[in-house]
N, C-alpha and C positions, 0 to 999 in steps of 0.2 A: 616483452615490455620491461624496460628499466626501471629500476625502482628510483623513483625521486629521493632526492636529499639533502638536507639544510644542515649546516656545521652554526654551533654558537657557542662561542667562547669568547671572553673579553680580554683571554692574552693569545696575540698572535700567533707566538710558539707554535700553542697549542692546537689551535685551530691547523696549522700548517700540517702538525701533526697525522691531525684525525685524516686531512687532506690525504695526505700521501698514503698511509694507510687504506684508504678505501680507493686508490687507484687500482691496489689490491683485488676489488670486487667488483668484476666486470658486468655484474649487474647491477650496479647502482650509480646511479647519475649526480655528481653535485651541481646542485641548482647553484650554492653562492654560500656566503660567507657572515655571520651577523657577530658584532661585539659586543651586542648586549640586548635586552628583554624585547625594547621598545624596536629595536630594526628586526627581529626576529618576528614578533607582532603580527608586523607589515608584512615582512616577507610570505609567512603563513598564510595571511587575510589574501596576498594578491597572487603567488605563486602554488599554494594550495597542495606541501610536498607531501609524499608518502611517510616518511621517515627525517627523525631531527635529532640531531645529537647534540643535548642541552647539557651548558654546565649551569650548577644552581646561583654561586656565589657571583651575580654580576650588581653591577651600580646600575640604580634606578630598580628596573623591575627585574627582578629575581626570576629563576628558574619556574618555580612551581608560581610566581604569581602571572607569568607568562601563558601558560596551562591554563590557568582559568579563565584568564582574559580569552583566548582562544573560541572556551565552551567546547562542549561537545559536535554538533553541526560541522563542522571543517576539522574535529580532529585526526592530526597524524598519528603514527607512532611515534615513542618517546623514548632513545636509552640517554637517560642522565651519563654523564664525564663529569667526574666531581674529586678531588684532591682530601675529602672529609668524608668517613665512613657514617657521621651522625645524621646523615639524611637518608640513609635509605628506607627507613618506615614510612617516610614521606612519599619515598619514590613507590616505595610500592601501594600507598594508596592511591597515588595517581595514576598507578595501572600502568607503569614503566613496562617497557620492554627488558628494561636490565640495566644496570645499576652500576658502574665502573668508576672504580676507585685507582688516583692517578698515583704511581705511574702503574700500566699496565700491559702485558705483552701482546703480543702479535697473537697467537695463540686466543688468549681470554678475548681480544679484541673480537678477534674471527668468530669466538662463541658467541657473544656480545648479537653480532652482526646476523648472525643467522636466527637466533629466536625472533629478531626483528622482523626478520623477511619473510618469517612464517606469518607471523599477526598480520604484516602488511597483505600477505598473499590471502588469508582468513579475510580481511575488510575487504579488498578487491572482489572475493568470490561473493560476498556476500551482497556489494555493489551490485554487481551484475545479475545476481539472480533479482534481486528487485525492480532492476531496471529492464529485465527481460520480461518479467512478471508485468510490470506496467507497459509494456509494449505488446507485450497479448494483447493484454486488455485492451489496448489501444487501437489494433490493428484487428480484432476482432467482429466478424462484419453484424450487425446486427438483424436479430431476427426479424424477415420480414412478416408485417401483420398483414392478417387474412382481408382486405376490404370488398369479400365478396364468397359465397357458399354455394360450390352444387348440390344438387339434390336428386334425386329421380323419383317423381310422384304422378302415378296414373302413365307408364310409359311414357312418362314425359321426362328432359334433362330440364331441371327448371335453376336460373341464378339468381339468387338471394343477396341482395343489397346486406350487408353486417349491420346498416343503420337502419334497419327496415326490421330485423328480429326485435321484440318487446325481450324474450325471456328463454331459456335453454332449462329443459328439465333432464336430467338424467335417463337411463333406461336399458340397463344391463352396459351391453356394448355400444349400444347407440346414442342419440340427444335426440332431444324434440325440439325442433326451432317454432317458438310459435310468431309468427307473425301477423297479428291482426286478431281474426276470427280463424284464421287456419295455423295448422301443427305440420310442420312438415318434420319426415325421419331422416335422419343421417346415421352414417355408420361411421362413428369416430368416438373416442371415449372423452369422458367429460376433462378429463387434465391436458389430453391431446388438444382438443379444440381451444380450452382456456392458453393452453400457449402459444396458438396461433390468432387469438383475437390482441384487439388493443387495450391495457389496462386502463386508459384514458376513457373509455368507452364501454368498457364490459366489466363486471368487478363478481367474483364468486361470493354467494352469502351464505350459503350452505353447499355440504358433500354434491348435495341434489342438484344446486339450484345458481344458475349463473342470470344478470339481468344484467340489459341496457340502462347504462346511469341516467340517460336523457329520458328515461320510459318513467324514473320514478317521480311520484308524484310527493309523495310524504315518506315518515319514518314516524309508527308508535310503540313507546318500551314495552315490552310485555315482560311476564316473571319469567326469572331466571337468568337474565340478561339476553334472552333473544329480543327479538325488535321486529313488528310487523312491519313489510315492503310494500308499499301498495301504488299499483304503478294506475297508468291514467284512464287505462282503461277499466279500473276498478278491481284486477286484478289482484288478489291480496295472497303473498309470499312468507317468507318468514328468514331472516337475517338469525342464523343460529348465535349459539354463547362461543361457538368454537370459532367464529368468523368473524369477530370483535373486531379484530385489526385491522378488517378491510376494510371500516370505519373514517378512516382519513381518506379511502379515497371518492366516501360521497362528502368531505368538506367537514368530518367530523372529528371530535378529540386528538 
């Protein structure tokens, strides 16, 4: 991939210059041509290049006022072309690629040229893993939620509605789904199962202690920052101090 490239200077000459020079680098593309702050602006804002080779002194808007207009969001790389060594403190706050004082040879040019193409090749990788990273993300199927439990109780295979369990107690390797007035066993660990239910629907209040949101009936403080659970059946739980946070998702703090 070619590296994009914007020439600006307000004396032709020169621009002609840098032109021909970089026919030199058969990896870099000139996008065009700008003679000063405000066509450079535009060209950035609409052509969006890798690389710009600014001189500072133009009429209207200046080099480094150029740059800021820009902002960070859309910025290129930058090596200033400047006839005046008094700016390069400037340039290198603005985080220049390199700094060329005119006239300059073919040589220093070439130097010039390649610190650029490494920053550019640094923003490009760094592009791409972001945008790789959000296309994971993107493309990442999500987990399917359980809306259904086996079981096996009394030689039987028995399936459990998800919206049918009140409350899930812990118990070594297994849960206890209780549903109703019956406790049925599963062999699954409590983190396993909590990653298989819907947090829409199931919320952990303790290490112990998983409940159906639609089951609860109230919430009262008790010391220490736990919180009694008391679901509709009269059922009475205990929302730990360590579980606070899963607070917003019965609609609270």
């Amino acid at each position: 991939m070619k590296i994009r490239s914007l020439i600006v200077d307000d004396e032709p000459l020169a621009r002609k210059v840098l032109n021909n020079l970089l026919q030199n680098e058969p990896d870099i593309e000139v996008l065009g041509e700008c003679a000063d702050g405000q066509e450079a602006l535009a060209a950035i804002r609409k052509q969006a290049p890798d690389l710009v080779f600014m001189d500072v002194e133009m009429p209207g808007l200046n080099g480094f006022a150029t740059i800021r207009e820009v902002g960070d969001q859309q910025k290129p790389v930058f090596v200033f072309v400047t006839a005046h060594e008094k700016f390069a403190a400037q340039a290198f706050d603005a985080q220049a690629a390199d700094y060329l004082v005119k006239p300059f040879d073919k040589d220093r040019f070439h130097t010039a040229v390649e610190r650029a193409k490494e920053l550019v090749h640094e923003g490009m990788a760094q592009r791409l893993g972001k945008h790789l990273s959000s296309l994971r993300t993107f493309l990442k199927p999500e987990a399917k939620r359980a809306d259904r439990l086996v079981v096996k109780s009394g030689g039987r295979i028995l399936f459990l509605k998800t919206t049918d369990v009140d409350w899930i107690e812990a118990a070594d390797n297994y849960v206890n789904l209780h549903v109703g007035k019956e406790a049925y066993m599963l062999r699954e660990t409590m983190t396993a199962l909590e990653a298989r239910l819907s947090p829409e629907q199931f919320v952990r209040i303790s290490r112990s202690t998983i409940v159906n949101i639609e089951q609860i009936r109230e919430l009262k403080p008790l010391f220490h920052g736990d919180y009694a659970v008391i679901l509709r059946n009269d059922t009475q739980l205990t929302l730990s101090r360590s579980h606070r946070t899963k607070l917003h998702q019965l609609g609270l703090e």
